[in-house]
C-alpha positions in Angstrom: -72.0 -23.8 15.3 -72.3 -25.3 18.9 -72.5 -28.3 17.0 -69.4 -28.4 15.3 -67.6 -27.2 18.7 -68.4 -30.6 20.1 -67.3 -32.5 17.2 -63.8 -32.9 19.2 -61.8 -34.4 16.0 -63.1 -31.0 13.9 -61.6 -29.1 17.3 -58.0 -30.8 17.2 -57.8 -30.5 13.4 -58.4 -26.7 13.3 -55.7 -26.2 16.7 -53.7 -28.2 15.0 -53.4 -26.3 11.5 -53.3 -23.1 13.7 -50.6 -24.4 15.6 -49.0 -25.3 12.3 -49.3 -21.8 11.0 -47.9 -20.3 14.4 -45.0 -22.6 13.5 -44.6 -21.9 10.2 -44.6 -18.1 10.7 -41.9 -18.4 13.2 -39.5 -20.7 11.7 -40.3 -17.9 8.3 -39.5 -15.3 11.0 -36.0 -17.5 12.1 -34.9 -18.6 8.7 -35.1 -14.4 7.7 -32.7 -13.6 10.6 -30.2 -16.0 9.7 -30.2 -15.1 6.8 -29.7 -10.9 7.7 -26.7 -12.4 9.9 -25.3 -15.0 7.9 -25.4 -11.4 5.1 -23.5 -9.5 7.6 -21.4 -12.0 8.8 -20.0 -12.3 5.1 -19.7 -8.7 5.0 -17.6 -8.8 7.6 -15.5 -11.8 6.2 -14.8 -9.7 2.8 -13.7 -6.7 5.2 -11.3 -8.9 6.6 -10.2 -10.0 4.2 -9.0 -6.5 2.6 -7.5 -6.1 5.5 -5.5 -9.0 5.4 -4.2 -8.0 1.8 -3.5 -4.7 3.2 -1.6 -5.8 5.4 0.7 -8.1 4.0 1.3 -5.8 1.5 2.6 -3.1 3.8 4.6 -6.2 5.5 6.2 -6.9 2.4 6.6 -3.0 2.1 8.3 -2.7 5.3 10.4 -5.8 5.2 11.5 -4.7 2.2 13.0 -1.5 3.8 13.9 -3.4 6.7 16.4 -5.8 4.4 17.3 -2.4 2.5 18.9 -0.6 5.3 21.6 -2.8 6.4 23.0 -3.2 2.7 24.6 -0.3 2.1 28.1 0.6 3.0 27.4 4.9 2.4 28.0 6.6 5.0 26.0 10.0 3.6 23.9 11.5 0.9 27.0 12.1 -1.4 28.7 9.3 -1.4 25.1 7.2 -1.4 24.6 9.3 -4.4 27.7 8.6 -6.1 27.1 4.7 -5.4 24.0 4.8 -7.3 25.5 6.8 -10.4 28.6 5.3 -10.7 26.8 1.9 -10.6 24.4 3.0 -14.6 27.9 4.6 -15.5 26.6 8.1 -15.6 28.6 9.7 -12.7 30.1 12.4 -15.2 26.5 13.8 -16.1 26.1 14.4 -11.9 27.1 18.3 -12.4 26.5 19.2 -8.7 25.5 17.3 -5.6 24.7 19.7 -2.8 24.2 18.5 0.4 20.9 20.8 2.2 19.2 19.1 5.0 20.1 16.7 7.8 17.8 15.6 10.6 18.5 13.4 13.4 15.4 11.8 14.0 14.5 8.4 16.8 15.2 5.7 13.9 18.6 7.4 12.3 19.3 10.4 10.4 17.8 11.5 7.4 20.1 13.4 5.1 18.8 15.3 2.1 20.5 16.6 -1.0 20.1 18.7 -4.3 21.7 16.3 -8.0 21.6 18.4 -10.5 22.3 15.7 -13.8 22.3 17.4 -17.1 22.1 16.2 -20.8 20.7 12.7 -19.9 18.6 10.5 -22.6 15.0 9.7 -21.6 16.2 6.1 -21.4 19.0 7.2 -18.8 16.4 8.9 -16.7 14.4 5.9 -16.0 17.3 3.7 -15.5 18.6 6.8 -12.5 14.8 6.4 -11.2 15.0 2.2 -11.3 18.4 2.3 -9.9 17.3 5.0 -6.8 13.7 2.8 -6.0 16.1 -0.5 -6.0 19.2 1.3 -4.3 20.0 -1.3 -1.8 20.0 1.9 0.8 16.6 3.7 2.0 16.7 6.7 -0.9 13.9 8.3 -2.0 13.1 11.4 -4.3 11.4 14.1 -3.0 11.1 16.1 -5.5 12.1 16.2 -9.4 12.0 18.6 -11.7 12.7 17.8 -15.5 13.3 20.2 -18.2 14.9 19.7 -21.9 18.3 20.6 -22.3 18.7 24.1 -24.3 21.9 23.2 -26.5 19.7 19.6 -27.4 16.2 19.3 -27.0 16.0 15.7 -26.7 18.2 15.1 -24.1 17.0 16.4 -19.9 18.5 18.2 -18.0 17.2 16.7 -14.4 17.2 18.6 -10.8 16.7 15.9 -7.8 16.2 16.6 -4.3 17.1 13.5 -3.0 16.5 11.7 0.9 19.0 9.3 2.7 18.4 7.3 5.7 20.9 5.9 7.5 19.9 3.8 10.5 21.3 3.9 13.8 
């Protein structure tokens, strides 16, 4: 064994395969945490960009709005209402449009109202719902409550509490 510690070329050839081991485990050990961070750093990427869709979409959201509320020329819930009925042609089937709510609030008022439309065609419903989500005024629905007509069961008799906001 002495003897093969003197042999001085068997000496660098065994430092230098343990040196090329040491090496080899630590570039292993550097590759692996690259890769755990190049893995997190694409996790991170695909969070972004969610985010990113998320948010343009509630951009497009709001600047929708935002174009919405200068169009209108209604100066309440009523006669915003009677914009948006007169405008399918079904103004007559509006039986009552009470007015129940109004707050003032830091970005305008928000007026609320009770529609009460009767004897309306499942085809006229949707185009009353099209026409209030595309209403070039901020209206929303709050609530609706549909129930068949009594004299004719396939026609609707439709109560609508709806919002209006005017901007200041």
């Amino acid at each position: 064994m002495i003897e093969l510690l003197k042999d001085k070329r068997l000496i660098y050839i065994s430092s230098g395969l343990v040196l090329l081991v040491v090496i080899a485990v630590y570039g292993m050990n550097l590759l692996s945490s690259e890769q755990r961070e190049l893995k997190l750093l694409n996790d991170q990427r695909k969070e972004m960009l969610i985010l990113r869709d998320e948010y343009v979409s509630l951009k497009k959201r709001v600047d929708s709005a935002e174009s919405r509320k200068d169009l209108s020329s209604a100066q309440g819930i009523v006669q915003a209402a009677d914009e948006v009925f007169q405008s399918i042609g079904l103004k007559d089937k509006v039986k009552t449009v009470k007015s129940t709510n109004r707050r003032d609030m830091k970005e305008g008022t928000e007026e609320e109202a009770e529609l009460l439309i009767e004897k309306v065609s499942m085809n006229e419903m949707v185009n009353i719902f099209y026409k209030i989500e595309n209403a070039p005024m901020i209206l929303t629905i709050k609530k609706a409550v549909i129930k068949k007509s009594f004299e004719n069961p396939e026609l609707l008799n439709i109560s609508l509490t709806l919002s209006f906001l005017k901007m200041k």
